[in-house]
C-alpha positions as CSV (number, residue, x, y, z in Angstrom):
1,X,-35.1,-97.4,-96.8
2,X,-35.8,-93.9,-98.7
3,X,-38.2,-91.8,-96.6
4,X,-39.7,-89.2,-98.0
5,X,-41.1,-86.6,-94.9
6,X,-43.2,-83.7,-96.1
7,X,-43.5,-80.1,-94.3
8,X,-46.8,-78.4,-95.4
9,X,-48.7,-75.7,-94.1
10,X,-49.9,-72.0,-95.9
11,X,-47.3,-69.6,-97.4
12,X,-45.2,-67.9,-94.6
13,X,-45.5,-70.4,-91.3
14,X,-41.8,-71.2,-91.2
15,X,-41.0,-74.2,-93.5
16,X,-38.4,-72.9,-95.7
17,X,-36.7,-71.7,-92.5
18,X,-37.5,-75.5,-91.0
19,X,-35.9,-77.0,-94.5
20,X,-32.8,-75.2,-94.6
21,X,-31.9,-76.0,-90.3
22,X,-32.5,-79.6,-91.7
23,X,-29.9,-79.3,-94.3
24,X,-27.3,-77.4,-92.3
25,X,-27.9,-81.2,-90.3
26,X,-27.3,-83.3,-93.3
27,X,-30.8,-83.8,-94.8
28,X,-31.4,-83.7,-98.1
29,X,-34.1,-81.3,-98.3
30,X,-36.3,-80.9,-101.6
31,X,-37.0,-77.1,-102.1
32,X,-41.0,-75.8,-102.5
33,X,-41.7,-76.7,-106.4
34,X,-44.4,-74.3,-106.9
35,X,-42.6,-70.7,-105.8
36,X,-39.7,-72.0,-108.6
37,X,-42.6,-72.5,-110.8
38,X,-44.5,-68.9,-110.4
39,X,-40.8,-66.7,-110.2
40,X,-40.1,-68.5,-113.5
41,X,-43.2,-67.8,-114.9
42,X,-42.6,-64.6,-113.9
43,X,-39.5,-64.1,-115.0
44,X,-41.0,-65.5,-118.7
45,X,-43.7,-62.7,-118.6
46,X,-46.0,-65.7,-119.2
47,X,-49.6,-66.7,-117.7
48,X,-49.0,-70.1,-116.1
49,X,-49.4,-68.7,-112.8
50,X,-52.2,-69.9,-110.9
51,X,-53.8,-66.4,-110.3
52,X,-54.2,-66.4,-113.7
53,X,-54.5,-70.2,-115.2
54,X,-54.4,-72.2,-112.3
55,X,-55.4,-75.9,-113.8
56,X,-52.5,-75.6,-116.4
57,X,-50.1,-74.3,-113.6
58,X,-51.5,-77.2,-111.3
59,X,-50.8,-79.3,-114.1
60,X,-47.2,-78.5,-115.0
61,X,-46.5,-78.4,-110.7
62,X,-47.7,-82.0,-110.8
63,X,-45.4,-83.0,-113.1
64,X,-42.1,-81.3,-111.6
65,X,-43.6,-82.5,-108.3
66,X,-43.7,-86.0,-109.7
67,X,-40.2,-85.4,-111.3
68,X,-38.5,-84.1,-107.6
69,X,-40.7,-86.9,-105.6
70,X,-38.4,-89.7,-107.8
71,X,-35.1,-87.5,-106.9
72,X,-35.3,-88.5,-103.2
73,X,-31.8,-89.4,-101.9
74,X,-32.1,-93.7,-101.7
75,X,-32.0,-94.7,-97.9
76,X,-32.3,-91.7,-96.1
77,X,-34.8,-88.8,-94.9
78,X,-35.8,-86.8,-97.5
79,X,-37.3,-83.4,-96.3
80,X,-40.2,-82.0,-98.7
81,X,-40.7,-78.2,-98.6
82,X,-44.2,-79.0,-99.7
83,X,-46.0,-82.7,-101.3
84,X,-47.7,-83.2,-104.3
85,X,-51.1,-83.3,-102.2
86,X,-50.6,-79.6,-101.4
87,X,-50.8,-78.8,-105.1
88,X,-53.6,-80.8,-105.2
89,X,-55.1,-79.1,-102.3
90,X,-54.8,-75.8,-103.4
91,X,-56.6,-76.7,-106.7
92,X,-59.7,-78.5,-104.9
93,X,-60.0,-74.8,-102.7
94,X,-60.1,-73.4,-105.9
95,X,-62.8,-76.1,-106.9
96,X,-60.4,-77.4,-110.3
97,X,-60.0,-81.3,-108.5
98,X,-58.6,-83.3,-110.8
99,X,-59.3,-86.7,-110.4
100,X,-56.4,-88.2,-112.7
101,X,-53.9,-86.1,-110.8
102,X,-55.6,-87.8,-107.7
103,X,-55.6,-91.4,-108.6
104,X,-51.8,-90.9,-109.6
105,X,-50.4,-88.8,-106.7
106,X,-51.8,-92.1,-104.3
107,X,-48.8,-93.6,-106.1
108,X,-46.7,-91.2,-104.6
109,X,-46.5,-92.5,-100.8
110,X,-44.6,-90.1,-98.5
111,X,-43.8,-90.8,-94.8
112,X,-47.3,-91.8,-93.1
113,X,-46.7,-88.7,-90.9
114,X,-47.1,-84.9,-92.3
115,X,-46.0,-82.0,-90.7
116,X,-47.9,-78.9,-90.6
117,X,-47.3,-75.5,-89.6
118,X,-49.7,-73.7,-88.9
119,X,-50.4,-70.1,-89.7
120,X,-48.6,-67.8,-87.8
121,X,-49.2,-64.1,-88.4
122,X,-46.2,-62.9,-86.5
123,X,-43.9,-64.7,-89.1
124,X,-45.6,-63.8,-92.3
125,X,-43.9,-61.4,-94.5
126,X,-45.2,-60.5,-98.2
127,X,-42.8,-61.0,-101.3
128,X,-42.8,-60.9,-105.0
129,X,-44.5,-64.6,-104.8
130,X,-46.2,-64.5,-101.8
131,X,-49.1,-62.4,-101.5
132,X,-52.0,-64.3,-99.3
133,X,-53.7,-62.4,-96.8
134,X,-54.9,-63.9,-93.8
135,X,-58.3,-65.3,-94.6
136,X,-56.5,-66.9,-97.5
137,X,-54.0,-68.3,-94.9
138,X,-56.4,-69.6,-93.3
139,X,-58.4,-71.0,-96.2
140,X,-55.5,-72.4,-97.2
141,X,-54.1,-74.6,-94.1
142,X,-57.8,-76.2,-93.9
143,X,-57.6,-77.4,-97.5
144,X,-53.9,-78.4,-97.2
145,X,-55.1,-80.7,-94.1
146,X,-58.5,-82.0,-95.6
147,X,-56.4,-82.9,-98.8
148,X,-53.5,-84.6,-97.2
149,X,-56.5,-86.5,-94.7
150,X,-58.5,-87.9,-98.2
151,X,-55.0,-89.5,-98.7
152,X,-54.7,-90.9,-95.4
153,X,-51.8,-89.4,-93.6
154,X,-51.5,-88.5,-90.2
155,X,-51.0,-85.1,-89.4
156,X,-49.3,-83.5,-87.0
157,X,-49.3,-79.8,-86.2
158,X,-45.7,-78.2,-85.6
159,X,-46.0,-76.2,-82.6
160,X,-45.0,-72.4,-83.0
161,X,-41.6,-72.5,-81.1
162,X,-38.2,-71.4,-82.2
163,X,-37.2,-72.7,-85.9
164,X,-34.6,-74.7,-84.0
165,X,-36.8,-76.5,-81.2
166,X,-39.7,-77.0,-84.5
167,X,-36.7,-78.8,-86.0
168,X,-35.9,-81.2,-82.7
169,X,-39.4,-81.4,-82.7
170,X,-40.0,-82.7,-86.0
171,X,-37.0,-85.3,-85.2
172,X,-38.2,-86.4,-82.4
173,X,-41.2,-87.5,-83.9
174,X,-39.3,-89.4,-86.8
175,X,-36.9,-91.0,-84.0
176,X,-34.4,-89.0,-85.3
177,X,-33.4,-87.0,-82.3
């Protein structure tokens, strides 16, 4: 059976770090779509960012989302450094729902649990993509929880311990570890 396990939370809580101690284990890990998306945009000198045209940037995530969702490894975990719902999360915060976007993504069934890491302030660190400060942070783990609850996963906060023990965490919960 292919699973497909997604880690969620806001910019800077420790997935990517979470993603690549999975891989080092043998996971096939699926890297966060939209950062590719905004540093290529970048790179293009173009405005499909979402600071600056967010429902055609949402769109174009969605459907590189869509594409990486089908390229799961068959019968194992997949790890997701983000879910489609996220994208779709971050547009409703930024009140541009789509509702076709919606009705597809319910096609897309991850694993019934979600991880979510929680903002973490001690962790954060700016960059050339990421630039949220932390009322934005926050904004945004509320609206990546709310949208991943409308489509009726269970989550479960990942605690703020040491990337490895998040990790044993996170597999112990699967029945991994």
């Amino acid at each position: 059976m292919t699973n497909r396990v997604v880690i969620t939370g806001a910019p800077g809580t420790g997935k990517s770090t979470i993603l690549s101690l999975l891989e080092k284990r043998g996971y096939p890990i699926h890297l966060e779509m939209a950062r590719a998306l905004i540093a290529e945009q970048q790179d293009l000198g173009t405005d499909l960012v979402p600071w600056k045209n967010h429902a055609d940037f949402g769109f174009e995530l969605f459907k590189r989302q869509k594409e990486q969702y089908f390229n799961a490894q068959a019968n194992a975990y997949n790890f997701y450094d983000r879910g489609v719902p996220d994208n779709l999360g971050y547009l409703r915060r930024d009140g541009l729902q789509n509702h076709a976007l919606e009705e597809e993504a319910a096609g897309l069934i991850y694993h019934k649990e979600v991880f979510l890491t929680p903002p973490w302030e001690e962790i954060y660190g700016n960059d050339e993509v990421r630039w949220e400060d932390t009322q934005l942070m926050l904004e945004i783990h509320a609206a990546l929880k709310d949208i991943y609850e409308f489509f009726g996963y269970q989550i479960t906060e990942v605690p703020k311990l040491s990337p490895e023990e998040r990790v044993l965490f996170i597999l112990k919960r699967l029945g991994l570890k």
